[in-house]
N, C-alpha and C positions, 0 to 999 in steps of 0.2 A: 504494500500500500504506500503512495507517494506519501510524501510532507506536506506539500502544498500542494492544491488545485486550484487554477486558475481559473477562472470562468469569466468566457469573452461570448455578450451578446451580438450579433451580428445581423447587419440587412442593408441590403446591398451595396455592400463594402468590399467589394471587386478591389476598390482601387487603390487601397488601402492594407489591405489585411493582410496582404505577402510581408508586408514591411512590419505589421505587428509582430506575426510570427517568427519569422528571422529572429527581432531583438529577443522574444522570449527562447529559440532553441540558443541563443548565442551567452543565454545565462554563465557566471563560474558554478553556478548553483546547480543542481543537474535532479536533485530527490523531487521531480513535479510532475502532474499533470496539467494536461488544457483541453477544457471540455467548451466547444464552441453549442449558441446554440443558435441557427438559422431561423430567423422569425420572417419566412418565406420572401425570401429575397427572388430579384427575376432578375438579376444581374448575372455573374458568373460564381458569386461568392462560394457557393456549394462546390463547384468544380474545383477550384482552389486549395480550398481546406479537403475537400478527397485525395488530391495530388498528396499533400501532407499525411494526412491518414495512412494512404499507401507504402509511406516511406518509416513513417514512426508508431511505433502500437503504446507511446502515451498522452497522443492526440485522439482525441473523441466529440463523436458530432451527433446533435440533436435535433432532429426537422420538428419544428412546433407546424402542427396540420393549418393554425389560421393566424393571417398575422397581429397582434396584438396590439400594433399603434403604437409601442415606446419600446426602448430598451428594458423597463423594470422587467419584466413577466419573463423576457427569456434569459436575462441577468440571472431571476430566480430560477428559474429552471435549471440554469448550469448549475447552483451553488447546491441545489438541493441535490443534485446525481453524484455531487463531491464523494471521493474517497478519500483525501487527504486531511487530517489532525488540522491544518488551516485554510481559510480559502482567499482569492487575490484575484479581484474580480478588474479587469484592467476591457480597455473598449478597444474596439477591432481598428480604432483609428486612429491612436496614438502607440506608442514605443516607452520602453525603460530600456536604462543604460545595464550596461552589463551585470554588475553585480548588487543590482538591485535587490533581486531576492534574497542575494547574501546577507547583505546587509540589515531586511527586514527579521529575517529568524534568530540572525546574531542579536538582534536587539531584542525579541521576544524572548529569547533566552535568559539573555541580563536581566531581565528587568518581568517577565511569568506577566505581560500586558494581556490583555482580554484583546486589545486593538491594537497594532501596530501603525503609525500613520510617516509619511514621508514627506518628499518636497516637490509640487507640482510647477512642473518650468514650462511655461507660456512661449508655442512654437506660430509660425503660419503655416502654411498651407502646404509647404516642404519640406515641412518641420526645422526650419531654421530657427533659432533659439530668438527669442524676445526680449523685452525687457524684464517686463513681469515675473512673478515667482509669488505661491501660496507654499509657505509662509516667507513673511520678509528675509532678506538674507539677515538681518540685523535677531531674528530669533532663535532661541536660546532651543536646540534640538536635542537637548538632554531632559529637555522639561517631560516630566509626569503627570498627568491631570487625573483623577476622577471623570467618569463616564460625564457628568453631569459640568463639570468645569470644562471639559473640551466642547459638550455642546454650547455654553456661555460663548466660547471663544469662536461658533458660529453665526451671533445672532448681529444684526448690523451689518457687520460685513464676516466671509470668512477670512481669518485667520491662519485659520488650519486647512488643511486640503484632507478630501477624502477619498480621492481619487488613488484606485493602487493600492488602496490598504490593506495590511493582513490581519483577520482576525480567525480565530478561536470558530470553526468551523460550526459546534454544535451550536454556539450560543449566536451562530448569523441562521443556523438553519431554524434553530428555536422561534427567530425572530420572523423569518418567512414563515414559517406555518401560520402564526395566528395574525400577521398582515396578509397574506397573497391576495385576498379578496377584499379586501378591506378597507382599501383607499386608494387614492385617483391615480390611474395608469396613462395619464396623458403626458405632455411635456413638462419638463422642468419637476417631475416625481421625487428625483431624488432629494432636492430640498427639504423634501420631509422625510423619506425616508433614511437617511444620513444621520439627520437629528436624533432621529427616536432610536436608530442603532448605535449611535454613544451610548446615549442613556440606558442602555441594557450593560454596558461595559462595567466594570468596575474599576479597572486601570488602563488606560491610554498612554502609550510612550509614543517617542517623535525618534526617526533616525534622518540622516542625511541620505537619503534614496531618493535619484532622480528620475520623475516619471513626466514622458513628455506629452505635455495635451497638446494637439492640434486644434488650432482656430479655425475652419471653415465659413467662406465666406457666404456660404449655402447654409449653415447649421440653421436649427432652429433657435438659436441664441441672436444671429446675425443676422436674418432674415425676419420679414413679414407676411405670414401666414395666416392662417385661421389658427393652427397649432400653437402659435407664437402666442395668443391668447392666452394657453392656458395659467397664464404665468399669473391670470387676476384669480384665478381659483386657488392655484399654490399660495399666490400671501393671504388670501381668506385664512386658508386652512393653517400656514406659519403663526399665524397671529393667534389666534384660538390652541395651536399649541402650546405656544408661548405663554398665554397668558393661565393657562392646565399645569404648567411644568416651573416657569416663574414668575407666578402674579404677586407674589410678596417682593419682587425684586421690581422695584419700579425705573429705574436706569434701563433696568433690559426691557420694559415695557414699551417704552420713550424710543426705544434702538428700534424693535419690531416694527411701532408706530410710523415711523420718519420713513 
């Protein structure tokens, strides 16, 4: 049974995904697997990841029958087929640097963290590095939080990135069972989802692993859509978290509000 299992949701992400995987087989880290799951792509993406399949037997793929509208649902699908003690659930369109995964179990080691979190580096479109970086370079990557302190350190702005993280396998699968149905699978989902999987944590450590997001000038971050809406249901629902999880804390209130 691996260490890690990666779990990469994917849709039509042809143009992309070879370059995912690459950086994942070019790991120093080697104890993983990566369970893709197809949420019916009409691109090539399936052909791709069978090439791979063909050549590795700890690569594995999941055809979801209908497509679901976001990444959460096939996110969750990979994490829930996980074999490995942790899961690292990274998107079919950005890359981590080589010893990424090293890096992240070295630290779960040191430090027995429920989460493992890293350093998200802001690429464009050829993944050329940016300015940007979640967390500032200027923060202190030895820091510790409580479940409940780290999600503080996402309200206003993130702080912390949660992109690429490693946690504690049963306690993300825990957490999918009693969400999978349970709340909004459209865009920008994991804003909530992210949240409420701190607060399951008991310890969060931070290491210096670089994981690179791709900017698309297509995404539904950068674009105008009908999808791109759903970002007024996600602060509905942030706010009404926020105010369930710190309503005694009015600073964080004031941060949700603005």
């Amino acid at each position: 049974m691996p260490t890690i299992s990666i779990a990469m949701p994917a849709y039509n992400a042809g143009k992309y995904i070879k370059e995912c995987i690459d950086s994942i087989l070019a790991q120093t880290y080697t104890d993983w697997e990566l369970i893709i799951t197809d949420d019916c792509s009409t691109d090539n993406t399936v052909t791709i990841v069978e090439e791979y399949i063909a050549k590795y037997n700890n690569i594995r793929l999941i055809k979801r029958k209908h497509n679901s509208g976001g990444c959460r649902l096939p996110r969750f699908d990979a994490i829930l087929a996980a074999k490995g003690e942790f899961v690292c659930p990274i998107d079919s369109d950005d890359t981590i640097e080589k010893d990424y995964l090293d890096k992240l179990i070295k630290r779960q080691k040191e430090t027995n963290a429920d989460i493992v979190l890293g350093r998200m580096l802001f690429c464009d479109e050829l993944q050329r590095p940016k300015t940007g970086t979640i967390p500032h370079h200027s923060f202190d990557m030895s820091t510790i939080f409580t479940g409940k302190e780290a999600c503080e350190r996402t309200i206003g702005e993130w702080e912390i990135a949660m992109n690429g993280l490693l946690a504690k396998a049963e306690l993300y699968k825990e957490y999918i069972r009693k969400a999978y149905h349970s709340t909004f699978n459209g865009g920008f989902s994991d804003e909530i989802d992210h949240r409420r999987i701190l607060l399951c944590a008991k310890m969060v450590s931070m290491t210096n692993a670089c994981y690179f997001y791709r900017q698309q000038p297509n995404s539904i971050i950068h674009s105008t859509s009908i999808k791109s809406y759903d970002i007024l249901n996600v602060n509905k629902m942030l706010q009404e978290f926020t105010e369930k999880e710190f309503g005694n804390n009015t600073d964080i209130i004031k941060q949700v509000v603005n």
